[in-house]
C-alpha positions in Angstrom: -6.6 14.5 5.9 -3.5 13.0 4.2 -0.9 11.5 6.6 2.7 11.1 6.2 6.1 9.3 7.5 8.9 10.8 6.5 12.8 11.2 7.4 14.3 14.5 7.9 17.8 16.1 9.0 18.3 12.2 9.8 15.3 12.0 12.0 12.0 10.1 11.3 8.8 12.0 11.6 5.0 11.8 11.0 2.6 14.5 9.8 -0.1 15.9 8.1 -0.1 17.1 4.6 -0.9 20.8 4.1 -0.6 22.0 0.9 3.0 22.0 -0.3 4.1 21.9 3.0 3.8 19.2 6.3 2.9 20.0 9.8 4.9 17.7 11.7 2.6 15.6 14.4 5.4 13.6 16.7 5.5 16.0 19.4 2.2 17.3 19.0 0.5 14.0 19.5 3.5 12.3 22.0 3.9 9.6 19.5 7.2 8.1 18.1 5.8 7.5 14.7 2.3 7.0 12.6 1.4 3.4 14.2 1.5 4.2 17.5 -0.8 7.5 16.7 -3.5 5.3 15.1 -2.8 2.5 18.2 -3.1 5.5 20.8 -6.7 6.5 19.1 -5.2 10.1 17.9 -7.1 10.6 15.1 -8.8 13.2 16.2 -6.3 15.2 17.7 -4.5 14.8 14.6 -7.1 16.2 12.5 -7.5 18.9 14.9 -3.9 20.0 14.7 -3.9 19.5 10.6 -6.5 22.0 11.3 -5.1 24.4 13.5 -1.5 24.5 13.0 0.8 26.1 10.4 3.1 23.6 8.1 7.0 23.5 9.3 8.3 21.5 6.5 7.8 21.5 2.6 7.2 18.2 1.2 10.2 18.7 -1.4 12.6 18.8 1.8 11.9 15.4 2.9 12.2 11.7 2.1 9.2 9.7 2.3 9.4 6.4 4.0 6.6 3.4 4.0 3.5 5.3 5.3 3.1 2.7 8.2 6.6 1.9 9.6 6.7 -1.6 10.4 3.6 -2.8 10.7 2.4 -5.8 12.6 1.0 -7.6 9.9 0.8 -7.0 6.2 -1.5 -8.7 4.3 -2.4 -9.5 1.1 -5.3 -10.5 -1.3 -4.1 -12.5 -4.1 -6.3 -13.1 -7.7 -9.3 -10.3 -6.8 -10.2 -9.2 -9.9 -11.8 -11.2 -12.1 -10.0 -9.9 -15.3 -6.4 -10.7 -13.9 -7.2 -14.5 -13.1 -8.0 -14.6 -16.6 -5.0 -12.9 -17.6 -2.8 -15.3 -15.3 -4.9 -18.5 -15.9 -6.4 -19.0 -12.4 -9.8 -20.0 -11.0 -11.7 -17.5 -9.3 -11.1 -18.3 -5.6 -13.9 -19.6 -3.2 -12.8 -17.1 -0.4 -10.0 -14.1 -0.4 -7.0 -16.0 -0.9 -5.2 -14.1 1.4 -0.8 -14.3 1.8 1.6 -12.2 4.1 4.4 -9.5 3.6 7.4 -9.0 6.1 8.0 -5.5 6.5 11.7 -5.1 5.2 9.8 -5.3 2.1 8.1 -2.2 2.2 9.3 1.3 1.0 8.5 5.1 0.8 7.5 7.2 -2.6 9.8 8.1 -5.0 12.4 5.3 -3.3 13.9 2.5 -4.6 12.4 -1.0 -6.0 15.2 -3.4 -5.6 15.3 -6.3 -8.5 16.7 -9.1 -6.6 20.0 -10.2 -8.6 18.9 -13.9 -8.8 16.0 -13.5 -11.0 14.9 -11.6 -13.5 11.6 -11.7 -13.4 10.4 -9.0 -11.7 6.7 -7.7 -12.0 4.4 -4.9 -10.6 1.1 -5.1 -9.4 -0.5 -1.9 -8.7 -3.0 -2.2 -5.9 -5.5 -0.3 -3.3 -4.5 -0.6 0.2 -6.4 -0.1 3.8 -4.6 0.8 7.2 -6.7 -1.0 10.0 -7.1 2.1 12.9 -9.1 0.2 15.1 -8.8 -3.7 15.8 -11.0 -6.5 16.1 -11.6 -9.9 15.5 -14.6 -11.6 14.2 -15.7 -8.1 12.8 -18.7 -8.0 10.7 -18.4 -7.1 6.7 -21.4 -4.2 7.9 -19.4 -3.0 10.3 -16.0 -3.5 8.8 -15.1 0.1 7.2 -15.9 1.6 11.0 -12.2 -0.5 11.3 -10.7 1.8 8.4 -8.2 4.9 9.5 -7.6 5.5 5.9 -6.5 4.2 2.3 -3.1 4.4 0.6 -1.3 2.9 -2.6 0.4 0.0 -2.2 2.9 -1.9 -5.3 3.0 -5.8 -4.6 6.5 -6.4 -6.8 6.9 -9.8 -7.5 9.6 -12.5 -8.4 7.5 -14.6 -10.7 10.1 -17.9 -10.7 10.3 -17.9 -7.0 6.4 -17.5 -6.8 5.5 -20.0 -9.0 6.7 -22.9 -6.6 6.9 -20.5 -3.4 4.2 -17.4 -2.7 6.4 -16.4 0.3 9.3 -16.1 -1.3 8.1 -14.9 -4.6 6.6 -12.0 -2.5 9.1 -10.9 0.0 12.2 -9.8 -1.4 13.6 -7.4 0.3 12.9 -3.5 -1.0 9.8 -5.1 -3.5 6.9 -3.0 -2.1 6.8 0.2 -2.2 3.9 1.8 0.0 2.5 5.4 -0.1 2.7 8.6 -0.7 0.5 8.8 2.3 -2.1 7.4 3.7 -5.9 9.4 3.0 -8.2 9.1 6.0 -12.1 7.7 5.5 -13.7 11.1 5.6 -12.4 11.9 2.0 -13.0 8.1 0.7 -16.0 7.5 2.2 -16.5 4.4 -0.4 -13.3 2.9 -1.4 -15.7 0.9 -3.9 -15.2 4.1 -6.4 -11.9 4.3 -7.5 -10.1 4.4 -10.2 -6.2 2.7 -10.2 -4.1 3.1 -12.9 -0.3 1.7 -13.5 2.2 3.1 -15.7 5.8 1.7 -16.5 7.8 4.4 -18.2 5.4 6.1 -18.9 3.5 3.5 -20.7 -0.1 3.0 -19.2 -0.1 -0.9 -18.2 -3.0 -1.3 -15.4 -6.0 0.0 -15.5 -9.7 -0.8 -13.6 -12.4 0.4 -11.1 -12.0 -0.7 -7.7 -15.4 -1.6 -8.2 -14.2 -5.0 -9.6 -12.9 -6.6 -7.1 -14.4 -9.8 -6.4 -14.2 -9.7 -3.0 -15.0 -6.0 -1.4 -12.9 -4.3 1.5 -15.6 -5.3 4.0 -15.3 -9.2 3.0 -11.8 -8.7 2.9 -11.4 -7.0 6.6 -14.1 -9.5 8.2 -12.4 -12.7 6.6 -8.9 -11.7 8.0 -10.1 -10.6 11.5 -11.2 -14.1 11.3 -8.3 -16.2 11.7 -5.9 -13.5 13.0 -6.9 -10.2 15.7 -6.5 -7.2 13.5 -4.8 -3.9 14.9 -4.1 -0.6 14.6 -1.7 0.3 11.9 -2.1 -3.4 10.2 -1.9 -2.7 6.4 -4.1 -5.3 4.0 -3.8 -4.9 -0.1 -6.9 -5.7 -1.7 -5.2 -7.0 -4.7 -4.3 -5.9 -8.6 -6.1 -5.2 -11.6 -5.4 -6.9 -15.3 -2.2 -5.8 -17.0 0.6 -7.5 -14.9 3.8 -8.3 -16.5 3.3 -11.8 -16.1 0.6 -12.1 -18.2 1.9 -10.4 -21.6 3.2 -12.5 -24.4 5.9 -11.5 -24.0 6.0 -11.1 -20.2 7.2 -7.7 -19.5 9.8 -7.0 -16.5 10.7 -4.7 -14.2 14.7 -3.9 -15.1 16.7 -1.2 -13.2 16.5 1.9 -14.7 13.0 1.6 -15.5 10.4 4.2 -13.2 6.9 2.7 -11.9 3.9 5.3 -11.1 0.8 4.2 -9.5 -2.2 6.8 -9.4 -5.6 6.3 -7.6 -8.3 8.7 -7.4 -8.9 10.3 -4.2 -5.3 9.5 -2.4 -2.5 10.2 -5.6 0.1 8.9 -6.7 2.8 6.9 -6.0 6.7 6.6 -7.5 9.1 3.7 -7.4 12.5 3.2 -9.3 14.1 -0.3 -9.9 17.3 -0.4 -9.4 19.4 -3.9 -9.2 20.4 -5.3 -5.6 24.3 -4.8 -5.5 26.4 -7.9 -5.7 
């Protein structure tokens, strides 16, 4: 089942993908938006509607927002692959070196990247992402994918100057990470350890590597996490990027507006940014 959040005739809605078309969940599941489905434990009802009911809206009529709308927490695994802290000249970390997103950084398929207009250094990152559905702490890597609702695409943009003396701020401009199309529940990735990602910028194929090379595996991820912080429902962690980053091209190659970002991975699809400049 692929979830969605989207906006339409000014509203915001949630749904399930059918086809070309979306059958729209809020009132069929008493829930305001995606979060609070997953929170209430509605999977199931919304699989059984996906199943049962007929879709009310193509998915060219909407506008897809950030598949979770504000999340709690968004977290993020920093230098996972083994080929990128090559690329970028860092050790291999001891544990998942793990850093936070604000959520007025996040943004739907095919919407707008923002360069911030006080750098110029703006890079993509292509990574897999999890949505937690049910919370914990102290959870288990064995029993960490039971945690899992689903997986979606997730684009950590960066501002490489800011970064390089501030991960916070390097990492949460505003508009920098777009999230999406939708989110793909477990029972059609039932090993997230299998997937391909691949990152193209114009057209140009930049990123691409087996999510079997991570260092650190979605159930290492999840249980170190729900270590220091109680995970919930809805709580989004990026597992980190691949090899290929601007940032580590001689030259280094940035994002500019104008330019279009696609990031595919098998099993969930693909998802669409394009830059544009913050306005003065």
């Amino acid at each position: 089942m692929k979830l969605v959040s989207f906006s339409a005739d000014g509203k915001d809605y949630f749904g399930a993908v059918s086809g070309d078309g979306i059958i729209t969940l809020n009132d069929r599941i008493g829930q305001p938006n995606l979060r609070a489905a997953l929170a209430t434990g509605a999977m199931e009802t919304m699989r059984k509607a996906a199943r049962e009911a007929k879709p009310d809206r193509k998915l060219a009529d909407i506008k897809f927002r950030a598949v979770i709308p504000q999340p709690n927490k968004i977290l993020c695994a920093g230098v996972n692959y083994r080929a990128h802290a090559a690329e970028v000249g860092r050790e291999l970390p001891k544990q998942p070196s793990l850093f936070v997103r604000f959520s007025d950084t996040l943004v739907g398929h095919d919407g707008e990247m923002v360069r911030p207009n006080v750098s110029d250094n703006f890079d993509y990152e292509g990574e897999l992402a999890l949505v937690i559905g049910r919370g914990g702490r102290h959870i288990a890597p064995e029993r960490a994918l039971d945690h899992v609702a689903g997986y979606t695409i997730f684009v950590d943009g960066s501002v490489r100057d800011y970064q390089k003396f501030s991960v916070t701020s390097g990492k949460n401009f505003p508009a920098t990470g777009p999230l999406g199309p939708w989110l793909v529940t477990t029972d059609e990735i039932p090993d997230p350890g299998k997937l391909t990602l691949t990152t193209w910028l114009n057209g140009q194929q930049v990123q691409h590597a087996p999510t079997s090379q991570l260092i650190y595996s979605i159930p290492q991820i999840i249980a170190f996490c729900s270590d220091f912080t109680a995970l919930s429902a809805g709580d989004v962690i990026a597992t980190g990027t691949p090899e290929g980053v601007g940032h580590g091209r001689k030259p280094p190659l940035w994002m500019k507006a104008g330019d279009t970002l696609e990031v595919e991975i098998t099993g969930i699809g693909s998802l669409r940014a394009h830059i544009v400049d913050e306005p003065n």
